[in-house]
C-alpha positions as CSV (number, residue, x, y, z in Angstrom):
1,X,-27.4,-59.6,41.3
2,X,-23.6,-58.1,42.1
3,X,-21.3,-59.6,39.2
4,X,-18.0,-59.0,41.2
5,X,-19.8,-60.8,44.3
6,X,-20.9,-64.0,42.1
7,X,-18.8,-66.7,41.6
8,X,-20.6,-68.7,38.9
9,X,-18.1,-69.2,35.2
10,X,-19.0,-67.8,32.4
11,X,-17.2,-68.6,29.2
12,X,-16.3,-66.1,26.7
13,X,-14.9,-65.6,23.0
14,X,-13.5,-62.1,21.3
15,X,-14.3,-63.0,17.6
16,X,-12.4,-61.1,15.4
17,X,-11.9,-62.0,11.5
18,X,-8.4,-63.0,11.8
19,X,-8.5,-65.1,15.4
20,X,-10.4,-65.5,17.9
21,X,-9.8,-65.5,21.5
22,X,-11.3,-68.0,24.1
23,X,-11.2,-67.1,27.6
24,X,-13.5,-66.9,31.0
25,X,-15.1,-64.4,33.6
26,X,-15.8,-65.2,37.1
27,X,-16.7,-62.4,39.3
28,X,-16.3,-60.0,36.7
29,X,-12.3,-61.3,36.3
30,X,-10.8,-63.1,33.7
31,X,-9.7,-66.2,35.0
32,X,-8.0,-67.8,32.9
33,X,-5.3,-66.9,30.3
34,X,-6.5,-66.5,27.1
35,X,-6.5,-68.9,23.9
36,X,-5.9,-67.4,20.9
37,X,-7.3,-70.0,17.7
38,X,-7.1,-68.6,14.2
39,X,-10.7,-68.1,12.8
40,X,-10.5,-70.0,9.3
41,X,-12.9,-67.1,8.1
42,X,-13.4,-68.4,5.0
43,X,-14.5,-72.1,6.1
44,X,-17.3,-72.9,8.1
45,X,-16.3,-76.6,8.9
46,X,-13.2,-75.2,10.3
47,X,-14.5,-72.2,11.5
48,X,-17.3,-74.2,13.6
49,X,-14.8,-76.8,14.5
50,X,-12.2,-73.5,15.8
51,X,-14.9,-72.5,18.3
52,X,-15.8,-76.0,19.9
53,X,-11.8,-76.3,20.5
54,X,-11.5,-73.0,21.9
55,X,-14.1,-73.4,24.4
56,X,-13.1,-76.9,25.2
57,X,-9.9,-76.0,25.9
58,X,-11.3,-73.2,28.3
59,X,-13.4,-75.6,30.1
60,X,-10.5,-77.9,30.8
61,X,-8.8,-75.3,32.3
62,X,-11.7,-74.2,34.7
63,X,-11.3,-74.9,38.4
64,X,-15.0,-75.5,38.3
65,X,-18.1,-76.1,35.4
66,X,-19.0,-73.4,34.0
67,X,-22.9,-72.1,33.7
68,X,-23.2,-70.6,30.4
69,X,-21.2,-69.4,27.4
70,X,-22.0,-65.6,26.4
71,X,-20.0,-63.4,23.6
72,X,-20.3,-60.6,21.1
73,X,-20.4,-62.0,17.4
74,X,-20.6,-59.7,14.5
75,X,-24.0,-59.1,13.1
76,X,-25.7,-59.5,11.1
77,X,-27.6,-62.0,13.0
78,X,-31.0,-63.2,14.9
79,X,-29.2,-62.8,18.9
80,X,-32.2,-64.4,20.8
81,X,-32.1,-67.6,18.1
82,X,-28.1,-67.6,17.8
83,X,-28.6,-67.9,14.5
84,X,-25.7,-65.7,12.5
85,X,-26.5,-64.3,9.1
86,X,-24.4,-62.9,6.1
87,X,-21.2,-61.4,8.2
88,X,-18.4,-59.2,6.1
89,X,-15.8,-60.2,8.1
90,X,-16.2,-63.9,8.2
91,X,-17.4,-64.9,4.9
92,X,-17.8,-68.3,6.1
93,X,-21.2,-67.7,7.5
94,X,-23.8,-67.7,4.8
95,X,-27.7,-68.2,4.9
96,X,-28.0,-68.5,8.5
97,X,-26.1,-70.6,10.8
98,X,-27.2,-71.9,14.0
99,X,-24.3,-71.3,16.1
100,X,-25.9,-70.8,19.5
101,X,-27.7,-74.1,19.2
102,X,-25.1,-75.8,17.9
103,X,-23.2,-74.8,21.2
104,X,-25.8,-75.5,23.5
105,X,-26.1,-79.0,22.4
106,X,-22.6,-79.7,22.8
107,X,-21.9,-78.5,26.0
108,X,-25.4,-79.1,27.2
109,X,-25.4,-75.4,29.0
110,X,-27.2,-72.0,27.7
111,X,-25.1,-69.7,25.3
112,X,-25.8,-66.2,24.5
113,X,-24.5,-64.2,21.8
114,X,-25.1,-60.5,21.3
115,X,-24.0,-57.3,19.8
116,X,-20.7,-56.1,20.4
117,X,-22.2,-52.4,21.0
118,X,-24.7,-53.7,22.9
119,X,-22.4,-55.8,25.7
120,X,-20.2,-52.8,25.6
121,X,-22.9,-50.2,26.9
122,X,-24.4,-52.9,29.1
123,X,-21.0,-53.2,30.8
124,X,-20.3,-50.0,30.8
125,X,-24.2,-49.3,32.5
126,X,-23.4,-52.0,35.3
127,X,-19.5,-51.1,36.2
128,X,-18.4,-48.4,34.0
129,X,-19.4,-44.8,33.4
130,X,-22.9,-44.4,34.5
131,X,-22.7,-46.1,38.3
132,X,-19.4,-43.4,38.1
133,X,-21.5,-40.3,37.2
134,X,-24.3,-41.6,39.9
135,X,-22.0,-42.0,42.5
136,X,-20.6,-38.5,42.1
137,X,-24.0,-37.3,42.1
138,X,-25.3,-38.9,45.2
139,X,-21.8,-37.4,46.4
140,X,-23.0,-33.9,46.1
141,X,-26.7,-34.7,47.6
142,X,-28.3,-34.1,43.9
143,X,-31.9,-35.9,43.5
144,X,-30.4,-36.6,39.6
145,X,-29.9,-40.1,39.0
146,X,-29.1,-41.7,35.6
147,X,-31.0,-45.4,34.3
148,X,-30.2,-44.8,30.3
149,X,-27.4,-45.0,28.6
150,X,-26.4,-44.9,24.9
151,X,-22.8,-46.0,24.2
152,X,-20.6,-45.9,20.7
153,X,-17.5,-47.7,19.4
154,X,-15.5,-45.8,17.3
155,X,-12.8,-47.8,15.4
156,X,-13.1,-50.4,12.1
157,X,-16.8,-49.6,12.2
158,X,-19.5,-47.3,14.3
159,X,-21.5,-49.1,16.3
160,X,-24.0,-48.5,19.2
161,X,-25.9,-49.9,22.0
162,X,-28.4,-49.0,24.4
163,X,-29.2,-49.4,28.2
164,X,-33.3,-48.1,29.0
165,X,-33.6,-48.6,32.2
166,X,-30.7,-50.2,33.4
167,X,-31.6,-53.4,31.1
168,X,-30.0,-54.1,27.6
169,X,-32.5,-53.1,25.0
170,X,-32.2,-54.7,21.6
171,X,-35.2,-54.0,19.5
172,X,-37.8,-56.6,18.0
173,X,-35.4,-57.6,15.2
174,X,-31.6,-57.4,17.4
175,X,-31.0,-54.3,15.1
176,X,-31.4,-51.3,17.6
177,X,-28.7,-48.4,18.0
178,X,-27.6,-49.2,14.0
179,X,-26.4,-45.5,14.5
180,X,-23.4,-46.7,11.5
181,X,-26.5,-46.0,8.8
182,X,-27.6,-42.9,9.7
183,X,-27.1,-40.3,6.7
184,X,-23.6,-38.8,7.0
185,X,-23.8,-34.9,7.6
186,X,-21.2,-33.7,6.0
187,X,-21.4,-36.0,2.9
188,X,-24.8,-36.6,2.8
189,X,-25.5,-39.0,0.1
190,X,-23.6,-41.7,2.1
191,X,-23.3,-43.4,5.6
192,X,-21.7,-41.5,9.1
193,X,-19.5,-45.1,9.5
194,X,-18.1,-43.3,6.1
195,X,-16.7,-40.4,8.4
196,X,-16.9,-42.1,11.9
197,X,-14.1,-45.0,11.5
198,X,-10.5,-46.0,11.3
199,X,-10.4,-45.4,7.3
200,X,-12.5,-42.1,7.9
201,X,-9.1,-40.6,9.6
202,X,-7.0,-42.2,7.7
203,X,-8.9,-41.0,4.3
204,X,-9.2,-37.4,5.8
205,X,-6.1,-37.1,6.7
206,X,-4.6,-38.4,3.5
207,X,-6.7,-36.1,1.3
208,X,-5.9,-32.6,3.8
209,X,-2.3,-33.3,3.6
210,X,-2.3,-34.1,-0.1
211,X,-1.1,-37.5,-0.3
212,X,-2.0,-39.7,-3.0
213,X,-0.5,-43.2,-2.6
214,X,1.0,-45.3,-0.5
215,X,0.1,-46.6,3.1
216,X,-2.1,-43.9,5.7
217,X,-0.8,-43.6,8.9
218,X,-2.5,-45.5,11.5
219,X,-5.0,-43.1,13.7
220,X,-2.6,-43.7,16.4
221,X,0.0,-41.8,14.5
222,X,-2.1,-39.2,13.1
223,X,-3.1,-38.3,16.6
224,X,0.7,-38.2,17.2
225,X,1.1,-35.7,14.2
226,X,-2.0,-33.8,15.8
227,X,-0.2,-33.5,18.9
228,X,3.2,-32.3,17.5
229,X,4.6,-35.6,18.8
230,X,5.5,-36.5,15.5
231,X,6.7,-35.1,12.0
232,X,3.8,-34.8,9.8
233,X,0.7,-32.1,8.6
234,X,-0.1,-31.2,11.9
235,X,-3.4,-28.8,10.4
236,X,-4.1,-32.0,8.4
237,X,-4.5,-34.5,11.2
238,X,-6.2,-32.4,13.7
239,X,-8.9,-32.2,11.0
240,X,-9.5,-35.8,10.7
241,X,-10.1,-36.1,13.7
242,X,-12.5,-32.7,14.2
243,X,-14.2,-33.7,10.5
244,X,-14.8,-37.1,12.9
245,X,-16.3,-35.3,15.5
246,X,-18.6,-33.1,13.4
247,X,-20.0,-36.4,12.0
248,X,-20.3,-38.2,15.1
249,X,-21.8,-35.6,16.9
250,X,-24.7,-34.6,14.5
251,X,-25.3,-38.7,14.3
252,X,-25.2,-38.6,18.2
253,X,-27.7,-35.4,18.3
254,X,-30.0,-37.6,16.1
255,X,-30.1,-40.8,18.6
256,X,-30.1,-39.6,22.0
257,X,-33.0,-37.0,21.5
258,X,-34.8,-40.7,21.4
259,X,-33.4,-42.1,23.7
260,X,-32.2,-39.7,26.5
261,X,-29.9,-40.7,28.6
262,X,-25.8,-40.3,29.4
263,X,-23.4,-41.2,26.6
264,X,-20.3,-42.6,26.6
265,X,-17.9,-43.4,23.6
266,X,-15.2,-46.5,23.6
267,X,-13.4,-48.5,20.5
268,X,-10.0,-47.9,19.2
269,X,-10.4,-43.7,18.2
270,X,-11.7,-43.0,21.4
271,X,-7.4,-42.2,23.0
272,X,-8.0,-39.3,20.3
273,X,-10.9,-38.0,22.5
274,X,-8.9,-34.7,23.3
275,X,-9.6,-33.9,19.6
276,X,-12.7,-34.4,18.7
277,X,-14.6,-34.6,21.7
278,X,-15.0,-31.0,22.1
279,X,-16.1,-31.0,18.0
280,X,-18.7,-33.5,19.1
281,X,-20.4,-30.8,22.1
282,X,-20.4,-28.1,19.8
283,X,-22.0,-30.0,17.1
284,X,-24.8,-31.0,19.9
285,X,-25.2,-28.0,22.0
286,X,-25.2,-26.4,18.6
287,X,-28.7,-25.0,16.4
288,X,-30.8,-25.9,13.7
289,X,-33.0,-23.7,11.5
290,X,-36.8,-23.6,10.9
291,X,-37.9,-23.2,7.7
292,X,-38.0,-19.1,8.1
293,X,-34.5,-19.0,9.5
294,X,-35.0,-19.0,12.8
295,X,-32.5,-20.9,14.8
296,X,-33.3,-23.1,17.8
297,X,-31.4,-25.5,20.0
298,X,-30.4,-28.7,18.3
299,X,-31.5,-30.3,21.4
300,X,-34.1,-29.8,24.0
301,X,-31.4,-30.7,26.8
302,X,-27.5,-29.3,26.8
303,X,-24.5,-31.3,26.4
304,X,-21.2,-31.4,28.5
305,X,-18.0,-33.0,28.3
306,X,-17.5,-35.2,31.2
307,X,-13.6,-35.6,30.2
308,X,-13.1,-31.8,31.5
309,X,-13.0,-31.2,35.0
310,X,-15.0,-27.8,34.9
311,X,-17.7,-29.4,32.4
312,X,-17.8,-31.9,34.9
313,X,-18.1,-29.6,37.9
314,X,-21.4,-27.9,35.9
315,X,-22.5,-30.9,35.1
316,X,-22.6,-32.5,38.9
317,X,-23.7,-29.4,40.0
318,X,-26.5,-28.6,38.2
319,X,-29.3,-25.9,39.0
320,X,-30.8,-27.8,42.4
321,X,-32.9,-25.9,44.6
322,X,-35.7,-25.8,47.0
323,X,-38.8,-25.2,45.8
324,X,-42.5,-24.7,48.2
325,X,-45.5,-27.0,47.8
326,X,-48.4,-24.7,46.9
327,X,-50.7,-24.1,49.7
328,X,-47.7,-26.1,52.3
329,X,-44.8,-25.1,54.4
330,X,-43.2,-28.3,52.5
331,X,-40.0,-27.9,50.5
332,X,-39.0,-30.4,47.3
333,X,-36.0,-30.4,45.2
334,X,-36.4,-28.9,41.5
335,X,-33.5,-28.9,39.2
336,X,-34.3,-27.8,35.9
337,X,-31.0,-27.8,34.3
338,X,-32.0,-31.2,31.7
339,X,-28.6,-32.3,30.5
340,X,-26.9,-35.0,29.4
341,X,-22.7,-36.0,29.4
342,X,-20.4,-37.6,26.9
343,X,-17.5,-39.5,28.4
344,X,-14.8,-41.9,27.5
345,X,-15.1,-46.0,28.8
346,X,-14.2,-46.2,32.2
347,X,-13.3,-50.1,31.6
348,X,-12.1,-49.7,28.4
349,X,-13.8,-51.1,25.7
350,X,-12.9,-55.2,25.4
351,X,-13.2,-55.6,29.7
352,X,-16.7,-53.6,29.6
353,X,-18.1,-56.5,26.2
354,X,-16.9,-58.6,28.8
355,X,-18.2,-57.3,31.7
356,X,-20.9,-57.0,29.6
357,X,-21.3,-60.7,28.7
358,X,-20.8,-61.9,31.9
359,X,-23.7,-60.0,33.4
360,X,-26.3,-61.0,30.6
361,X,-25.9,-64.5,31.0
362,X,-26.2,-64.3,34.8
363,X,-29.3,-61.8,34.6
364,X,-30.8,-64.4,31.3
365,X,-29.8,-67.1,33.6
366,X,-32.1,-65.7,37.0
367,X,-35.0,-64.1,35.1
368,X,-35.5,-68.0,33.5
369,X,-35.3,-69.2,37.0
């Protein structure tokens, strides 16, 4: 399956708590110019009645039927089913609410719904960032090829999804890369979202700079301050943003000795990269102590930043060589330089949901037939 080479129509929605946005993907392209419906969070009649519309007004608009409906809904929620549970954001949904079915048996064709972490890595694993680093390592004639791939959203929330394989893995329960809950290292009696989000910055940089009241500046802003772009406490906003990266990147260390693979990061923070990236590689590549005091690396493979070109060089590089076969005048190749990279979205994060999207209801759609 090529998803820029395939012509079937998926249809799409961005759900957000204040409106949501209808639209559709052909070929990995958005065909259509998007609807924008306000979500009535707080009323499921209307709320339910919002996304029929949208979608119906999408379909009208299609130069052909479309094959299936696929989008990111917030969680929590049973994916497979379609069945949406208690969500934060849209208060409307309580106790369960069939909303896949529901779809499917008005438009008589197969919806899917999934994590927006997950269709964000899964995009990002089919067009993004890892067949980027693969290319460039078939480039330089290395044997190293990369099938995982662990990807973060850093913005409102922290969220995570993961690619083993080069397939979207879930988990039994739709509840796998909930990297939001793992214990916060710097504050350790609460949550890393705590200090890996919009209000984390905007908290941070509030309390460095000594500001009691009144609005934050948006992280957009504070990065702007950071910078010296823009009047403000310049010390004050660059540690937000490292304070971020410290939290991220022991959170980070955590999941991907599990999972090993490439990582990439997307979601609103991610244009502050230049600040806390690094922070995030030295938290990784950093140590960790045994119980006499001995230090060790925090991770059995090392870390580099794919965002700097001489990281990047290393990185592609690697320790390849040539290597004889006991007992044979027969060469392999042996690199034994285990590594992994952390770079930004090369889609950006709302194309690669959708790119993401798009692919799982084609791949659902040929594994069924």
């Amino acid at each position: 399956m090529d998803p820029n080479q395939d012509n079937r129509i998926v249809m799409t929605l961005d759900a957000g708590g204040t409106n949501f946005v209808f639209s559709a993907i052909q070929a990995n392209k958005e065909i259509i110019k998007p609807i924008t419906l306000p979500s009535h969070a707080n009323k499921l009649g209307d709320c339910l009645s919002t996304i029929v519309k949208g979608f119906s007004e999408v379909k009208n608009r299609l130069p052909a039927n479309p094959i299936a409906i696929s989008f990111a809904f917030p969680g929590p929620a049973d994916y497979p089913a379609g069945i949406i549970g208690d969500l934060p954001n849209l208060p409307a949904f309580r106790g369960g609410v069939a909303l896949g079915p529901m779809l499917e048996n008005h438009f008589d064709i197969p919806v899917y719904i999934n994590n927006d972490g997950d269709l964000f890595v899964y995009g990002e694993a089919i067009a993004g960032i890892l067949p980027y680093i693969n290319e460039r390592l078939s480039a330089r004639g290395s044997s190293k090829q990369y099938r995982n791939l662990f990807g973060v959203t850093l913005g409102t929330g922290f969220g995570a999804g993961i690619v083993r394989n080069n397939e979207l893995f879930t988990g039994d329960n739709s509840v796998s890369g909930e990297i939001w809950l793992m214990r916060n290292k710097k504050y350790p009696q609460t949550y890393a979202e705590e200090g890996a989000s919009i209000r984390a910055v905007q908290k941070s940089y509030m309390k460095e700079a000594g500001i009691k009241s009144g609005y934050p500046p948006t992280p957009k802003e504070i990065f702007e301050i950071a910078t010296g772009n823009a009047k403000g406490n310049t010390k004050a906003a660059q540690s937000a943003f490292i304070e971020l990266g410290e939290i991220v990147g022991d959170a980070l260390a955590n999941a991907i000795t599990l999972i090993d693979g490439l990582i990439v990061i997307g979601g609103g923070l991610a244009g502050a990269h230049s600040i806390f990236l690094p922070r995030i590689i030295d938290e990784m590549n950093g140590s960790i102590l045994s119980y006499d005091g001995k230090k060790i690396n925090r991770l059995v493979f090392k870390v580099f930043n794919l965002e700097d070109d001489e990281q990047m060089e290393l990185f592609i590089s690697g320790e390849e060589r040539e290597i004889h076969i006991p007992g044979s005048s027969e060469k392999v190749k042996y690199d034994p330089l285990k590594r992994t990279g952390i770079g930004i979205s090369k889609l950006g994060t709302s194309k690669a949901i959708a790119i993401g999207a798009y692919a799982f209801a084609l791949n659902s759609i040929d594994n069924i037939n």
